[in-house]
Every structure is written in C-alpha cells, then in structure tokens.
C-alpha positions as CSV (number, residue, x, y, z in Angstrom):
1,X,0.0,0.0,0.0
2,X,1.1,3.5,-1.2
3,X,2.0,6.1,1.9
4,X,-0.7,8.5,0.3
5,X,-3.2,6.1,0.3
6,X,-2.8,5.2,4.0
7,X,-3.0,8.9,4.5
8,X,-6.2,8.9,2.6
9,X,-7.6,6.4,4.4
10,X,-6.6,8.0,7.6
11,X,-7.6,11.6,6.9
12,X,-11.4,10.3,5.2
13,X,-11.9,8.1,9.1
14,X,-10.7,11.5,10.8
15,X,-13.0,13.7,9.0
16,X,-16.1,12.2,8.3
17,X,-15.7,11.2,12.5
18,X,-15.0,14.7,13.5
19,X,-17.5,16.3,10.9
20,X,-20.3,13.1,12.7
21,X,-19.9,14.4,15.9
22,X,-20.0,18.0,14.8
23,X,-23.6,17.4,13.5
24,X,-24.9,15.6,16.1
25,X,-23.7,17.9,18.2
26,X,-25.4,20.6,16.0
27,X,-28.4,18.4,15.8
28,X,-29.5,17.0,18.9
29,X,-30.5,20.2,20.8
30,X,-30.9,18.1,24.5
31,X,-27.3,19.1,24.2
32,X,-27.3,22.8,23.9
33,X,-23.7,22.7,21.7
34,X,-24.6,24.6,18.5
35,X,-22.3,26.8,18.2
36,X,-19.5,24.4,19.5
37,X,-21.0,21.9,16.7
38,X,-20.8,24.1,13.8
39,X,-17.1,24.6,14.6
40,X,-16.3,21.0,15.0
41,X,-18.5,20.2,11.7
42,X,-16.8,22.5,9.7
43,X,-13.4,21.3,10.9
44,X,-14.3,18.4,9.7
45,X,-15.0,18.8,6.5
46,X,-11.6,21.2,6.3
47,X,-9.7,17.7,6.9
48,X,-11.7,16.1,4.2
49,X,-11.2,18.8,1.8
50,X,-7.3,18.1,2.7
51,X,-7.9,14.5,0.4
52,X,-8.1,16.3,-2.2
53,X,-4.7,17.6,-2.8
54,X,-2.9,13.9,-1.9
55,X,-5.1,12.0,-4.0
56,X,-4.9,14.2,-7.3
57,X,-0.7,14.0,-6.3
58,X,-1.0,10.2,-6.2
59,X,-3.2,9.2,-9.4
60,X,-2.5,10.1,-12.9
61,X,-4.3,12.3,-14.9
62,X,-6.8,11.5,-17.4
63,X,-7.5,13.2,-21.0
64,X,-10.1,15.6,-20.3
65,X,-13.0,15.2,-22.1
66,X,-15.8,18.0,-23.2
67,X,-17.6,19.6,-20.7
68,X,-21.4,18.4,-21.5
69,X,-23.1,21.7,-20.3
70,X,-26.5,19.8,-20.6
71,X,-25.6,17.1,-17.9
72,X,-23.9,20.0,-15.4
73,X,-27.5,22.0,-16.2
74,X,-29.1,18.9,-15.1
75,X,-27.3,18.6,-12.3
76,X,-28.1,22.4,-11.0
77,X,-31.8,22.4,-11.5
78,X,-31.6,18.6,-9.7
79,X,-29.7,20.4,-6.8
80,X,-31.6,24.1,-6.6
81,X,-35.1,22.4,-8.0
82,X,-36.6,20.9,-4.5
C-alpha cells in the first residue's frame, strides 16, 4: 500500500468522524452545543477537503474530455429544484 493512500484512508476516518460528531452535536439540541458543533462540523470537512490535494498528487491524470453543459445544467436544476 502506497504512503498516500494510507494517508487517505486515515484523513477520510478523521474527517467524516470529527464532521459526525459535529452534526450531532449541532443536531440534537438536548445538548445545547450549536455553536460548538458548527465549529467541529466545519473542521471536519476542512480535513476532508485536505484529500483532495494527496489524492490528485497520487493518481495520474486523465485526458479531459468536453464539458457536456446539458448534464452540469441537469445537475443544477436537480440540486436548486426541490
């Protein structure tokens, strides 16, 4: 196994269990931890944002193909729509 893979695995259990406990924390309001949650959630998601860089660095590019402005229209009214 590749040293940035293990790092990928690492960093995605880190974040997605800090950004977890951020929401519950945000979401279960017996707590009273909002504020504190919203922290911790976006910290979170700041460590999984930091896969990004290690995994483009460890896999080769691709040829790009065409962006298809139809499918990424699609994709907008499916996110905004509801």
């Amino acid at each position: 196994m590749k040293k940035e893979t293990l790092l990928e695995i690492i960093l995605g259990t880190i974040g997605g269990l800090v950004f977890a406990i951020g929401m519950c924390m945000c979401l279960i309001l017996e707590w009273e931890l909002f504020n504190v949650g919203v922290v911790i959630a976006t910290l979170g998601f700041i460590i999984l944002l930091c896969i990004i860089p290690i995994y483009r660095k460890s896999r080769p590019k691709k040829a790009s193909k065409p962006i298809n402005w139809g499918f990424v229209l699609a994709w907008i009214i499916g996110i905004i729509g509801p």
